[in-house]
VEXDREN-2710 file (C-alpha; in Angstrom, 1 decimal):
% VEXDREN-2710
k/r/px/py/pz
1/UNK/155.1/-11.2/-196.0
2/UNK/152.2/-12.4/-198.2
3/UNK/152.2/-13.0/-201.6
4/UNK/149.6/-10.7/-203.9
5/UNK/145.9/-11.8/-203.0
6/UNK/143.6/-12.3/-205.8
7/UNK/140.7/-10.2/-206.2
8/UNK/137.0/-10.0/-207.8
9/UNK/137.1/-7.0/-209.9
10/UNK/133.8/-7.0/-209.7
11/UNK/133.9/-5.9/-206.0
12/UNK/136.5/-3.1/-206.5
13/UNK/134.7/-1.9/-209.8
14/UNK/131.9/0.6/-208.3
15/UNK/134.0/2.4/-206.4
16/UNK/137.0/2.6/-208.5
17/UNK/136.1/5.8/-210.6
18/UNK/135.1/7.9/-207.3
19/UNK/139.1/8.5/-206.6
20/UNK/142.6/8.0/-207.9
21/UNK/145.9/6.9/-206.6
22/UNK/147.5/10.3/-205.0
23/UNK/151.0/10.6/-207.2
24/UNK/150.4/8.3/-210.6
25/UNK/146.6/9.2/-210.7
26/UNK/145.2/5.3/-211.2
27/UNK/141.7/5.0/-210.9
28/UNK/142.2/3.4/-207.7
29/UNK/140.0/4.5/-204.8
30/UNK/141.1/4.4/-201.3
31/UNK/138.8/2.3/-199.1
32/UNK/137.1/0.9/-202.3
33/UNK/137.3/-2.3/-201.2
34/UNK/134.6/-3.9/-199.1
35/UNK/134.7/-8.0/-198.2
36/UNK/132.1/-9.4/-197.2
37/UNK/131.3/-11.5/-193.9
38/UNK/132.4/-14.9/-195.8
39/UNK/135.4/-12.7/-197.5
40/UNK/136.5/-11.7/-193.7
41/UNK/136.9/-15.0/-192.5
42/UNK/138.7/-16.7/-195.5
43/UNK/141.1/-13.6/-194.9
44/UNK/141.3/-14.5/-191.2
45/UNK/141.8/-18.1/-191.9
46/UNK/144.6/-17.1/-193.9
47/UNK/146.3/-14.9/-191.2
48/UNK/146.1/-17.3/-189.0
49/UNK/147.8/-19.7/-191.4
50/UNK/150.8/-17.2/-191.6
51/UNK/151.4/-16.4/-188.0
52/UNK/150.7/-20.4/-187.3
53/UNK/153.4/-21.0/-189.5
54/UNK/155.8/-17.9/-188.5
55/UNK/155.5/-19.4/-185.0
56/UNK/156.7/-22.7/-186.3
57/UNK/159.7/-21.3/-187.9
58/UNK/160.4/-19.6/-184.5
59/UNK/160.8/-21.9/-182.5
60/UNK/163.1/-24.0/-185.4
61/UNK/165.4/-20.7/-185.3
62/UNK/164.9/-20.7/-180.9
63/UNK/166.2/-24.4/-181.0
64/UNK/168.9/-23.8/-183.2
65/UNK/170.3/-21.1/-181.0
66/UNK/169.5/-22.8/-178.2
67/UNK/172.4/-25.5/-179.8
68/UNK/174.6/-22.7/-180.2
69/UNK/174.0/-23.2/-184.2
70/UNK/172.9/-20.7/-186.9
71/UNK/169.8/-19.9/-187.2
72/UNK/169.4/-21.1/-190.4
73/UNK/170.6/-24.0/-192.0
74/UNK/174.2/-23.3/-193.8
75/UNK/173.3/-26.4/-196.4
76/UNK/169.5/-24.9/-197.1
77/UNK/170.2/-20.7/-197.2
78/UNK/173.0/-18.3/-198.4
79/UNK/173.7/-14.9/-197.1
80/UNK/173.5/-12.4/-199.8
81/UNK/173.4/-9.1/-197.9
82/UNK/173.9/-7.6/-194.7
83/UNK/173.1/-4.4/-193.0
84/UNK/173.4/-2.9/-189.6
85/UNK/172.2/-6.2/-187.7
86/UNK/170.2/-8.0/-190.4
87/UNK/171.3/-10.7/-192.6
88/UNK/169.4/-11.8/-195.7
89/UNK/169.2/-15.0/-197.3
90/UNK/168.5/-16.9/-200.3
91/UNK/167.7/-20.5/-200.4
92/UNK/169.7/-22.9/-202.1
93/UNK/168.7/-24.9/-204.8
94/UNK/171.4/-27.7/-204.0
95/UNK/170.8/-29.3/-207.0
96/UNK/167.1/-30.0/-206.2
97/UNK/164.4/-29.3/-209.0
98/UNK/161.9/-26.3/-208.3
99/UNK/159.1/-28.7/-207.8
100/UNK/161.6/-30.8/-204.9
101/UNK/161.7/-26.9/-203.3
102/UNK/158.5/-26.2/-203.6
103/UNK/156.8/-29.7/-202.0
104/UNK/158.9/-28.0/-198.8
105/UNK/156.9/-24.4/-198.6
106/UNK/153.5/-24.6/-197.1
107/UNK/152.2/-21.6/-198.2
108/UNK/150.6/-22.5/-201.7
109/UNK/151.3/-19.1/-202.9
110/UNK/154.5/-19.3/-202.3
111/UNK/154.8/-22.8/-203.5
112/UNK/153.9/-21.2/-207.0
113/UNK/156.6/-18.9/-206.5
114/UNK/159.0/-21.3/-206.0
115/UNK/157.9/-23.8/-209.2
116/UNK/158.5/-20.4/-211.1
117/UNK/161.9/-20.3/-210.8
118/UNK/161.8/-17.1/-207.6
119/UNK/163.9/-17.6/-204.5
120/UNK/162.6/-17.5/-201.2
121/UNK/164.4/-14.8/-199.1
122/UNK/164.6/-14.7/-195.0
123/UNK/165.8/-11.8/-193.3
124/UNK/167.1/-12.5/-189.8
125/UNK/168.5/-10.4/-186.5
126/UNK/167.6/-7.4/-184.5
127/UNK/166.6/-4.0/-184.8
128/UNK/166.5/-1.1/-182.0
129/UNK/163.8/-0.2/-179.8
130/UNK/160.3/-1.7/-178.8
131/UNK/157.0/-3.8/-179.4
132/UNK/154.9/-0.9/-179.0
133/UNK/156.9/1.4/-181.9
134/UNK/157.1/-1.3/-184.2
135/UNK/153.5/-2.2/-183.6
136/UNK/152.2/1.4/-183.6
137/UNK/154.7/2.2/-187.0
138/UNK/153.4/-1.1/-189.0
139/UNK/149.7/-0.4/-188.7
140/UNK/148.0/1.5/-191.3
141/UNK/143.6/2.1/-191.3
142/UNK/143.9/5.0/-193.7
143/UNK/145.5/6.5/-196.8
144/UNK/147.1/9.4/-194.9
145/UNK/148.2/6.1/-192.3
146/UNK/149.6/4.2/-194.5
147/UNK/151.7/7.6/-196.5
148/UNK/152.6/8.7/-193.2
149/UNK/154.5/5.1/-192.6
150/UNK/155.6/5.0/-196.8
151/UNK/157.0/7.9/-196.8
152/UNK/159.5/7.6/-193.9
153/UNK/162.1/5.9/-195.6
154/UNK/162.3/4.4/-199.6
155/UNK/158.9/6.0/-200.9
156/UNK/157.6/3.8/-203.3
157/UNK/156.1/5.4/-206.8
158/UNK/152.3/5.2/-205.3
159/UNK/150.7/3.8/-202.8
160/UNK/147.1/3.0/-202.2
161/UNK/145.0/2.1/-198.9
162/UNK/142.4/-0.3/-200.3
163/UNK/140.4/-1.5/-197.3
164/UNK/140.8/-3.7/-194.0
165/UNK/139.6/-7.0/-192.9
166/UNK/140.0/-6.7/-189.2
167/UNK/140.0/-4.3/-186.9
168/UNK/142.2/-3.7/-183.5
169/UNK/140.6/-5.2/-180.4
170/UNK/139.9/-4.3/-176.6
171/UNK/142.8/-7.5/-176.2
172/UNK/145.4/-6.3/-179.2
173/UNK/145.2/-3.0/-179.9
174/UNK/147.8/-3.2/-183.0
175/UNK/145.6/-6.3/-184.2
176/UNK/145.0/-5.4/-188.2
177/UNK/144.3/-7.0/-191.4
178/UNK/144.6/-4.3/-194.4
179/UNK/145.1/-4.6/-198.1
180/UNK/147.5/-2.7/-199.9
181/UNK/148.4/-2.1/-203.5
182/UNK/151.6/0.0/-204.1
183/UNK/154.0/0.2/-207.2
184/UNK/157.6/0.1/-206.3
185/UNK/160.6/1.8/-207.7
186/UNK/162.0/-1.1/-210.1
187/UNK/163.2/0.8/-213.1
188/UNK/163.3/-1.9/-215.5
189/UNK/160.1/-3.1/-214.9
190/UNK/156.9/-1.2/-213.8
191/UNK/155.3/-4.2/-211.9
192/UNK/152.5/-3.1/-208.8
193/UNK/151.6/-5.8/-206.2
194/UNK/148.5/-5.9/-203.8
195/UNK/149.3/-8.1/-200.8
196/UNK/147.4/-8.3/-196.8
197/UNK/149.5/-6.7/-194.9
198/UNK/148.6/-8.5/-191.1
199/UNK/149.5/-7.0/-187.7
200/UNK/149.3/-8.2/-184.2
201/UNK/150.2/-9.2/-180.9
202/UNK/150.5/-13.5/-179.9
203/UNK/152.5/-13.4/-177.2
204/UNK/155.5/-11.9/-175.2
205/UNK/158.6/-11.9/-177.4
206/UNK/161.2/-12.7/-174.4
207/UNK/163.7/-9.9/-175.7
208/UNK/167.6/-11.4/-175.4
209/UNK/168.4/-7.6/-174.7
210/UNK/166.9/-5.0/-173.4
211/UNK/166.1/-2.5/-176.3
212/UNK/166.0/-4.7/-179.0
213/UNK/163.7/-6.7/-181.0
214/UNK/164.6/-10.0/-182.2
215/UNK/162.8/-10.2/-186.0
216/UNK/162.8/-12.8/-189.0
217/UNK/161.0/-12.0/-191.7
218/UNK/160.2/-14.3/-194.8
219/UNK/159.0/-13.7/-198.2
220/UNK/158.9/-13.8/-202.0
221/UNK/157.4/-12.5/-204.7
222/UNK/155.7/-13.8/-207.6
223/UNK/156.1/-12.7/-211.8
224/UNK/155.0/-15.7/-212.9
225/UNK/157.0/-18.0/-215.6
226/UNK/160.1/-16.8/-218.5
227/UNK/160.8/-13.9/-216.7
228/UNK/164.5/-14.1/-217.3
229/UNK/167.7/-13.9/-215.4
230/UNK/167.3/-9.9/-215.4
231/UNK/163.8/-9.7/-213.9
232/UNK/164.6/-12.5/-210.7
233/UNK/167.6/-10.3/-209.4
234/UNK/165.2/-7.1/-209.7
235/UNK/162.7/-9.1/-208.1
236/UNK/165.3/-10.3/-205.1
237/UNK/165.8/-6.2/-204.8
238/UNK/163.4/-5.7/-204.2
239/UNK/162.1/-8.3/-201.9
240/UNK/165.1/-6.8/-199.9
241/UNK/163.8/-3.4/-200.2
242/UNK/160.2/-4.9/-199.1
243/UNK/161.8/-6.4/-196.0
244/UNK/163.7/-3.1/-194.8
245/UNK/160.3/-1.3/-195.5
246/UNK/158.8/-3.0/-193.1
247/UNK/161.7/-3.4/-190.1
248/UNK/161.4/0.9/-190.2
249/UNK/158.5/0.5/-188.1
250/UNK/160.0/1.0/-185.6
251/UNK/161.3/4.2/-186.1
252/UNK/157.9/5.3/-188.0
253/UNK/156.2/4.5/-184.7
254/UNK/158.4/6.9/-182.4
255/UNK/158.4/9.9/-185.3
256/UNK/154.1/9.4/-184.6
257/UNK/154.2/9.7/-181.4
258/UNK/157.3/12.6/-181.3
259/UNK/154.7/14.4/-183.7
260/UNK/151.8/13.9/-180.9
261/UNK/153.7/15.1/-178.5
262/UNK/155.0/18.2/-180.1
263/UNK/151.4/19.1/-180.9
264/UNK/150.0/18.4/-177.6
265/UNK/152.3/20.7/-175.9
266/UNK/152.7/23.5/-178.4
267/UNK/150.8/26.3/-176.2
268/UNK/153.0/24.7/-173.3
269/UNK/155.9/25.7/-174.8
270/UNK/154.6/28.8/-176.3
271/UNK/153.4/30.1/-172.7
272/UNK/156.5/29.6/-171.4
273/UNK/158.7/31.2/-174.0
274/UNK/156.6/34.4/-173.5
275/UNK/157.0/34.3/-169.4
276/UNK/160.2/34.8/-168.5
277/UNK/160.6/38.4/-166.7
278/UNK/162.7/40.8/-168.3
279/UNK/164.4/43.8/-166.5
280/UNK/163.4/47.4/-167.0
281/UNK/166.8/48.1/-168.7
282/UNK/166.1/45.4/-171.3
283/UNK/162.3/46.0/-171.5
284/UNK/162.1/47.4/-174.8
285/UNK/165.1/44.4/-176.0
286/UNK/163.6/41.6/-178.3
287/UNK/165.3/38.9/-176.3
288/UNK/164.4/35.1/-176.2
289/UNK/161.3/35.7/-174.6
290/UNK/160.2/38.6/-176.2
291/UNK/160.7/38.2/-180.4
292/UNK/158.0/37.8/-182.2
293/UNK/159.0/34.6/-183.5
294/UNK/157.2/31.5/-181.7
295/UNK/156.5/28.1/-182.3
296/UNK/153.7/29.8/-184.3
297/UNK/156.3/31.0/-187.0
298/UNK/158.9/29.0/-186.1
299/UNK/160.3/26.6/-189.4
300/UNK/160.2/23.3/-187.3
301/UNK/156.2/24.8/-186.4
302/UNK/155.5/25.2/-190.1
303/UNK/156.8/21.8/-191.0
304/UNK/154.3/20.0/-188.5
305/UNK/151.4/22.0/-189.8
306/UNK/152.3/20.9/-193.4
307/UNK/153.0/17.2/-192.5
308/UNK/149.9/15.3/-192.8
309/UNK/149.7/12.4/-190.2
310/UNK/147.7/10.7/-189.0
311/UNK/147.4/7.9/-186.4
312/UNK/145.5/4.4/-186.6
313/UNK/142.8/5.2/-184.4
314/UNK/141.6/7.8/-182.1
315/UNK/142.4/6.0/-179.0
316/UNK/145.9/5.6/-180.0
317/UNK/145.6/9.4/-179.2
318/UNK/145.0/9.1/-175.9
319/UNK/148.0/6.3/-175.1
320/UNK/150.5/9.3/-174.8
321/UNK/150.3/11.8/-172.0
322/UNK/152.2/14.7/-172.6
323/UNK/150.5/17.5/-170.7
324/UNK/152.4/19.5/-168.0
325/UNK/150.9/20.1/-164.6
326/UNK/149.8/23.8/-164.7
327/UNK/152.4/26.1/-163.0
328/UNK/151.9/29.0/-160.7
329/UNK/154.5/30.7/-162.5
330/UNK/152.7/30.8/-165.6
331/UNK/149.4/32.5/-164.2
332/UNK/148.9/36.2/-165.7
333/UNK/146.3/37.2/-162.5
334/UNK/149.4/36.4/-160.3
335/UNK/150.6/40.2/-159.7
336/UNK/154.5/38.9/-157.6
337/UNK/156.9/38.8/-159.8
338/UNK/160.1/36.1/-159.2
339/UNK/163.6/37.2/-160.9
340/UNK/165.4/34.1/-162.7
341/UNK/168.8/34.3/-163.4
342/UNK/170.1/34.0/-167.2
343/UNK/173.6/31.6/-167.7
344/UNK/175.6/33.8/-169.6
345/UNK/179.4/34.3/-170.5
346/UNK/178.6/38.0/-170.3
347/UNK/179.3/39.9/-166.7
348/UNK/176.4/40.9/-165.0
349/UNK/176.3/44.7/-163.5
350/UNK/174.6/45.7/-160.5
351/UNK/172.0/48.4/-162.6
352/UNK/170.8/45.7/-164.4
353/UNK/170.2/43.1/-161.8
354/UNK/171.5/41.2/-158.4
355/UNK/172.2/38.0/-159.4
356/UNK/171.4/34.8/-156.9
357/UNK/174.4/33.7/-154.7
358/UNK/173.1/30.0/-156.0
359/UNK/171.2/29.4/-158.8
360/UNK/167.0/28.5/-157.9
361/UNK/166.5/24.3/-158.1
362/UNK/164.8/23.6/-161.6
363/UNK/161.1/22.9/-161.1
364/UNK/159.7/19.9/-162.7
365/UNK/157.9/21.9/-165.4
366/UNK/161.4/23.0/-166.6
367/UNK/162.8/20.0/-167.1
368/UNK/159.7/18.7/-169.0
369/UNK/160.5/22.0/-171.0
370/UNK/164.0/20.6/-172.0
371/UNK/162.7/16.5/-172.7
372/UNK/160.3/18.2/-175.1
373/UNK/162.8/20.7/-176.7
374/UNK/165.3/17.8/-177.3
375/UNK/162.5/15.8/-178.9
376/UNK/161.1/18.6/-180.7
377/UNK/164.6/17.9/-182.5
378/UNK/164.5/14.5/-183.1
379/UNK/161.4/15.2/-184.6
380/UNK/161.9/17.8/-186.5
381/UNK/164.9/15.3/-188.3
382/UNK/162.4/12.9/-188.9
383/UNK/159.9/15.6/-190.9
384/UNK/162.9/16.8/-192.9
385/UNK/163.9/13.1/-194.2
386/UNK/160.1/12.7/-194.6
387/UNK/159.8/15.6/-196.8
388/UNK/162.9/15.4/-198.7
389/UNK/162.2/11.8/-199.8
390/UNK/158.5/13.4/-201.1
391/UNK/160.4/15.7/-203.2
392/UNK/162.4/13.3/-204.9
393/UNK/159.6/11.8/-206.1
END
């Protein structure tokens, strides 16, 4: 996390009254902002501050459990919270002055911070699943990008997509530099914060186990001086709240590509809902295979169409391959007919049909019918938190 970036009005100013944030309506355009060539490398000088310095604090916490110690220092941090598998904690003052703490951050924003009075705050342990979903959830080029990843868990009041700095490259395609400006749900105080929000791949991360991500995350935000007692703890929440926001990327990342997926093979799954044979006693029936409601008028169909995401790029597109292998059981020229057996509770009668003495092996197209079916419902449990959240706000 990086503290708020200062900017020249002057360069946001043209733009500004060409849109408006989408829920509050401030004259804040998306994209509006546009550095220039000197602008991009002081941002890229300061990314590569951060990560230089994330990397340091790595390898402290990697030695430390190497020594079969806590990862951070008892003495130096307190653990306020915990949930699931993260910890969060909050420096100790240790009867140190603020400028004593502060000579130890190298970060001169959050050096300020800390002479302010605000508490650093380090969240710490692991979260489930992989590089590529937490990568491909914490990216955001556009407005719809970044609402798409805002809106999967803790909503904030509004949200805007300002403008990038870097771009993904041919080496990291999750490399991204992007400035965003968002107002949080504090409800004593109405306080917005623009920060750069940096993504990227440095190395191999050397998993502990299979499945799971090891993550620290570090951060703190700044009101400035004689806030009060009130306005730190509200600030604390929500540097908690910050944090959490931005370990969901994981699950942000899979709900994208679930939502790809469904899309890619919805005439798939449409074609083969409409071939199964029926019998001539049960011609007329509206059975499974025969109502008129398909993934065309389906709920969990409607929801997709409504949902508006959108993915960082158009090659991420193209990383998942979805498509079934076409089947000769789904070609209408074909004029033989094969008879597939129903599972049913109910006994079969010898007008109706001869069942098989063993059921037919399951062709490969069938089984990518039920992978898809089952994610079709983790999906569609995703878009139902997605939306509900949007209605409460």
């Amino acid at each position: 996390m990086s503290p708020g970036l200062a900017m020249n009005s002057d360069e946001l100013q043209p733009e500004m009254a060409e849109g408006r944030s989408p829920l509050q309506g401030f004259p804040i355009s998306p994209g509006c902002f546009h550095p220039t060539g000197a602008k991009r490398q002081e941002f890229a000088d300061i990314v590569r501050e951060r990560v230089d310095t994330l990397l340091i604090d790595e390898q402290h916490h990697t030695d430390r459990r190497d020594q079969l110690l806590p990862p951070l220092d008892p003495h130096e941090w307190k653990q306020v919270q915990m949930s699931k598998e993260l910890r969060f904690f909050k420096r100790i003052r240790g009867g140190r002055t603020l400028q004593q703490l502060a000579s130890e951050e190298t970060v001169p924003g959050v050096r300020q911070a800390v002479e302010n009075g605000y508490s650093t705050m380090v969240c710490d342990g692991q979260v489930r699943g992989c590089m590529e979903d937490m990568m491909y959830g914490m990216t955001a080029s556009s407005q719809e990008d970044l609402m798409t990843g805002f809106w999967y868990k803790n909503a904030p009041r509004d949200c805007v997509w300002l403008g990038t700095a870097e771009g993904p490259t041919p080496a990291d395609p999750f490399h991204s530099a992007d400035f965003i400006w968002a107002l949080p749900k504090i409800t004593a105080l109405s306080v917005d914060t623009c920060y750069l929000k940096a993504t990227g791949v440095e190395k191999d991360c050397h998993e502990i186990a299979s499945g799971y991500l090891n993550v620290t995350v570090r951060g703190i935000f700044d009101l400035g001086k004689s806030r009060g007692k009130m306005a730190k703890k509200l600030v604390t929440a929500a540097t908690k709240s910050f944090m959490i926001g931005l370990l969901n990327g994981v699950g942000i990342g899979l709900a994208k590509k679930l939502t790809l997926m469904a899309r890619r093979n919805h005439g798939a799954l449409r074609s083969l809902k409409h071939s199964e044979l029926k019998t001539n006693m049960s011609a007329d029936l509206p059975t499974n295979s025969t109502a008129d409601e398909s993934l065309d008028t389906d709920p969990f169909s409607r929801e997709l169409d409504e949902a508006d995401f959108c993915f960082s790029d158009e090659e991420s597109n193209s990383s998942v391959v979805a498509q079934p292998d076409p089947s000769p059981n789904m070609s209408s020229d074909s004029d033989e007919s094969t008879l597939t057996v129903w599972k049913s509770h109910h006994r079969y009668y010898d007008d109706d049909f001869i069942p098989a003495t063993d059921p037919p092996p399951r062709s490969e197209f069938e089984m990518m019918h039920q992978t898809l079916f089952q994610l079709n419902i983790v999906a569609e449990k995703t878009l139902a938190r997605t939306h509900a959240t949007a209605r409460m706000m």
